[in-house]
C-alpha positions as CSV (number, residue, x, y, z in Angstrom):
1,X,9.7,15.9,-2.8
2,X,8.1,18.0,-5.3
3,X,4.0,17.0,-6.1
4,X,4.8,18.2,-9.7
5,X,5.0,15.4,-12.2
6,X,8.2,13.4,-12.2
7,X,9.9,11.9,-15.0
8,X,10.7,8.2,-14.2
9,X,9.4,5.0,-14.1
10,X,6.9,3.4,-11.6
11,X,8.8,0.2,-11.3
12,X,5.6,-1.4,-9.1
13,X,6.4,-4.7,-9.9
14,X,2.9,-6.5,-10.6
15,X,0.8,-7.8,-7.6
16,X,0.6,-11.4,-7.2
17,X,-1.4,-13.6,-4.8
18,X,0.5,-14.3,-1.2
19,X,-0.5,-17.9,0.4
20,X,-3.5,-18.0,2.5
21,X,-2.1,-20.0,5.1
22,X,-1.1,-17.8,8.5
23,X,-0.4,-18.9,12.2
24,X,-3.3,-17.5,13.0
25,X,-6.2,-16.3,10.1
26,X,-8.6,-14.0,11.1
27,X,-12.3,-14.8,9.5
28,X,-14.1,-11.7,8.1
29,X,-18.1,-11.7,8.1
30,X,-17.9,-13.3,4.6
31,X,-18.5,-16.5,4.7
32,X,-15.3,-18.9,3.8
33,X,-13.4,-15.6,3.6
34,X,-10.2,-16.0,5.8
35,X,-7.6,-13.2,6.2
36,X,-3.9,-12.9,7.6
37,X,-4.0,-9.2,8.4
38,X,-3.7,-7.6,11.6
39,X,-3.4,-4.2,13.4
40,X,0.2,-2.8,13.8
41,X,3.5,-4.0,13.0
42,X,4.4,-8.1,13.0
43,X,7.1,-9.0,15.1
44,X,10.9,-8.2,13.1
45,X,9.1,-6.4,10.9
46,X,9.2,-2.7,12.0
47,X,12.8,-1.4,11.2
48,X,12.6,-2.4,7.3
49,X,9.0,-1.4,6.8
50,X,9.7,2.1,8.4
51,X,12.7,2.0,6.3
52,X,10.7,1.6,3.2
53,X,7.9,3.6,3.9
54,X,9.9,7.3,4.8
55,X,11.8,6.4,2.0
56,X,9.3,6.2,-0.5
57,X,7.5,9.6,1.7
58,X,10.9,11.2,1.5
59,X,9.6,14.1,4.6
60,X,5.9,14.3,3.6
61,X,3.2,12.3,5.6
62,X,1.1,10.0,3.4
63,X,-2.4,10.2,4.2
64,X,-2.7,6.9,2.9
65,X,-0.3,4.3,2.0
66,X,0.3,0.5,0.6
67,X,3.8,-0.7,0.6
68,X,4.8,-4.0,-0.5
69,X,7.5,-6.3,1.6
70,X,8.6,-9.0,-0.9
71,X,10.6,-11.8,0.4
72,X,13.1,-11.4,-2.5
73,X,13.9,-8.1,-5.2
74,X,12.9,-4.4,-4.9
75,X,10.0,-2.9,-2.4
76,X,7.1,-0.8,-3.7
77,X,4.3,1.5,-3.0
78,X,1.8,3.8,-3.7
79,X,0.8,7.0,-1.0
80,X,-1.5,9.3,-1.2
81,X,-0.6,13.3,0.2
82,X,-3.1,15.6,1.6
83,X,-2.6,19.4,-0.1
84,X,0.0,21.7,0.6
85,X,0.4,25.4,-0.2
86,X,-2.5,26.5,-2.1
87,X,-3.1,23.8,-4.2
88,X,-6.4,21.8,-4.3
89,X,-5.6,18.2,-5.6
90,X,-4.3,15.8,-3.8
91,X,-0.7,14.2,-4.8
92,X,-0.6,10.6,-6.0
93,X,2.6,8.8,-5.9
94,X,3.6,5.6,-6.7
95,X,7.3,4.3,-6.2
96,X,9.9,1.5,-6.1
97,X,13.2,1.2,-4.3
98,X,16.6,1.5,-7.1
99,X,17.8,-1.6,-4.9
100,X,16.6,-3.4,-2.3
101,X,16.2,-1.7,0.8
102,X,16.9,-4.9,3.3
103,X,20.3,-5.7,2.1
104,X,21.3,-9.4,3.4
105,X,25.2,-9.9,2.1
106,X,27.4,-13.1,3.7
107,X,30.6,-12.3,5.7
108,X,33.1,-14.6,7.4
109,X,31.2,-16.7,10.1
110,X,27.6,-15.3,9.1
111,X,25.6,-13.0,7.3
112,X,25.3,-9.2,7.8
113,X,22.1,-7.4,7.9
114,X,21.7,-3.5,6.4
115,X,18.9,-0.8,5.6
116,X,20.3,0.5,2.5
117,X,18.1,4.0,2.6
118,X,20.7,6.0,1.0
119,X,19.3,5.9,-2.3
120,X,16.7,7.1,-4.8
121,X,13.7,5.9,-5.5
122,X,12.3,5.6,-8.9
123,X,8.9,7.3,-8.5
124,X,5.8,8.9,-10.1
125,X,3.8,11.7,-8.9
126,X,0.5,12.9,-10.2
127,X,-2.2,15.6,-9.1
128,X,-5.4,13.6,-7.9
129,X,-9.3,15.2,-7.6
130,X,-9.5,16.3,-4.2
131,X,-13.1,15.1,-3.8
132,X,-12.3,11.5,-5.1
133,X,-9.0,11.1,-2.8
134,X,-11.3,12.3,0.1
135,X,-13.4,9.2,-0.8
136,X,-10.6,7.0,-1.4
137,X,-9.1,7.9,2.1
138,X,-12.7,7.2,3.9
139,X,-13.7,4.0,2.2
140,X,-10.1,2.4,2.8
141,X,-10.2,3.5,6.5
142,X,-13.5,2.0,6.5
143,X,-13.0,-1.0,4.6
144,X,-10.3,-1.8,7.1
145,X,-11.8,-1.1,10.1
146,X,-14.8,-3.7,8.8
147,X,-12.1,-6.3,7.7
148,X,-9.7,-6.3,10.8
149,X,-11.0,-6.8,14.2
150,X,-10.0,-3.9,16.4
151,X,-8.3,-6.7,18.8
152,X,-6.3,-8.7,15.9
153,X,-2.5,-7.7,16.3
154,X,-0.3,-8.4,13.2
155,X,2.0,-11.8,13.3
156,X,5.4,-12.9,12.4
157,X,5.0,-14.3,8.8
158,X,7.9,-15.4,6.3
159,X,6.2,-14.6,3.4
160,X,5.8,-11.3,1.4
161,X,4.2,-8.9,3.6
162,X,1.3,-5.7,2.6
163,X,1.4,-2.9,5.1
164,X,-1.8,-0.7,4.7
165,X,-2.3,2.8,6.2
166,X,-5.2,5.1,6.5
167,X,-3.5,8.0,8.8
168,X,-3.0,6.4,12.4
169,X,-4.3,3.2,11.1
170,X,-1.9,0.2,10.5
171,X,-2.7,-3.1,9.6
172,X,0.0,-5.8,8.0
173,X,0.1,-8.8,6.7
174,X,-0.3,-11.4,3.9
175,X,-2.3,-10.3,0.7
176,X,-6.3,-11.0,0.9
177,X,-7.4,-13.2,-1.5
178,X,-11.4,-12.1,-0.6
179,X,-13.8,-9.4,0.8
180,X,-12.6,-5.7,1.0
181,X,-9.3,-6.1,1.9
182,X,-8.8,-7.8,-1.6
183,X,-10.7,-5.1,-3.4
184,X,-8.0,-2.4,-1.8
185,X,-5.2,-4.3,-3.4
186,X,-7.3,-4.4,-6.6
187,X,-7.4,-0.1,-6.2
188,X,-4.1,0.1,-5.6
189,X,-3.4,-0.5,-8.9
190,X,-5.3,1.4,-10.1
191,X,-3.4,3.9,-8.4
192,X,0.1,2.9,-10.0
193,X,-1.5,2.9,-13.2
194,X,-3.1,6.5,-12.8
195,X,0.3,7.7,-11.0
196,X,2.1,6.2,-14.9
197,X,-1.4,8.1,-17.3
198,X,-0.6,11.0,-19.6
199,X,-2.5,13.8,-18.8
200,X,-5.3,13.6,-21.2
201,X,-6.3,9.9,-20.5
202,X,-6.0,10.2,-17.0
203,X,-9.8,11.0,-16.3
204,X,-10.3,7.3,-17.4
205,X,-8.2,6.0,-14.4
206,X,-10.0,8.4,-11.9
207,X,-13.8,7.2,-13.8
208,X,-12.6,3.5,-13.2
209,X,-11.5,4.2,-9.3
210,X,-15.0,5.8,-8.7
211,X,-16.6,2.4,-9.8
212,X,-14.0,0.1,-8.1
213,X,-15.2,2.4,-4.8
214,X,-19.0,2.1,-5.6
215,X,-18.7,-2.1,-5.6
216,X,-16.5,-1.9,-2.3
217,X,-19.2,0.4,-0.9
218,X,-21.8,-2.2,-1.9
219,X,-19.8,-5.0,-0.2
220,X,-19.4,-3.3,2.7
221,X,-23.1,-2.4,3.3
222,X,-23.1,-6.4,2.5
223,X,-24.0,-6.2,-1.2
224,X,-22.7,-8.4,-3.4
């Protein structure tokens, strides 16, 4: 896929608060803070969130990724690609399935289960400041790594599912309601909404990510 600008819609549907109830919530350092994220992929999770995800890559590798698993209606993301060729910025692309990926239709005696990946996604690509999508990339994998024990493996859970990546790092699960983790969601749109800017008014988007960044530094060096 092309990192020039492309012509259709986001279609990020808008991000709403998952249940903080989990088989079994992992506490971070904040106090009353509990989380349901953990490293890799939950159990009968893997095939349609690898579906999703090189469907939305289409071939590239995302440095950095958030994909959304609803229970119901159309996956979406936003992914972050290092440069290629000679270019310097970064690509920023934000997309949504045309139909649902996990495709659950009723036959005689059952139901039938398929990955319907032969399709195209509606998606939104932008040029993003190399030296902020450094910064992105090193305070997510940082943020992560202070949120998500090294030891916590992802669960099964029935609800809508987050998977964040920062390059070999994977953690899943329900979406944080507190601490860091909750301040990533809170970027990613940011993201979508840069990924759907003109031009000329992007430099607000990119002005209001460098702040989001400074506050989730200052929680993470445990300033409120």
């Amino acid at each position: 896929m092309s990192p020039a600008f492309m012509p259709r819609a986001p279609g990020w549907r808008a991000l709403t608060l998952a249940g903080l109830l989990a088989v079994a919530p992992l506490a971070y350092a904040e106090s009353g803070c509990l989380l349901d994220l953990g490293h890799g992929w939950p159990p009968a999770t893997q095939n349609h969130g690898s579906a999703v995800e090189e469907l939305f890559a289409d071939g590239d590798v995302p440095a950095l990724s958030l994909v959304r698993l609803p229970v119901r209606g159309k996956e979406s993301g936003v992914m972050l690609m290092r440069p290629v060729g000679g270019n310097t910025a970064w690509a920023l692309r934000s997309a949504s399935a045309s139909e649902r990926v996990d495709s659950v239709s009723t036959i005689p005696g059952g139901i039938s289960r398929s990955l319907k990946t032969d399709q195209s996604p509606k998606v939104r690509e932008v040029p993003m400041p190399a030296a902020l999508a450094e910064r992105l990339l090193d305070t997510w994998q940082r943020a992560l790594q202070a949120t998500v024990p090294a030891g916590s493996e992802a669960v099964f859970h029935d609800g809508e599912l987050l998977l964040f990546t920062v390059g070999d790092q994977r953690v899943t699960g329900l979406e944080p309601s507190c601490g860091p983790a909750r301040m990533l969601v809170r970027q990613s749109l940011l993201l979508i909404e840069a990924s759907d800017t003109k031009e000329k008014n992007r430099g607000k988007r990119w002005r209001d990510l460098a702040q989001s960044l400074d506050k989730l530094d200052g929680q993470l060096a445990g300033v409120d």
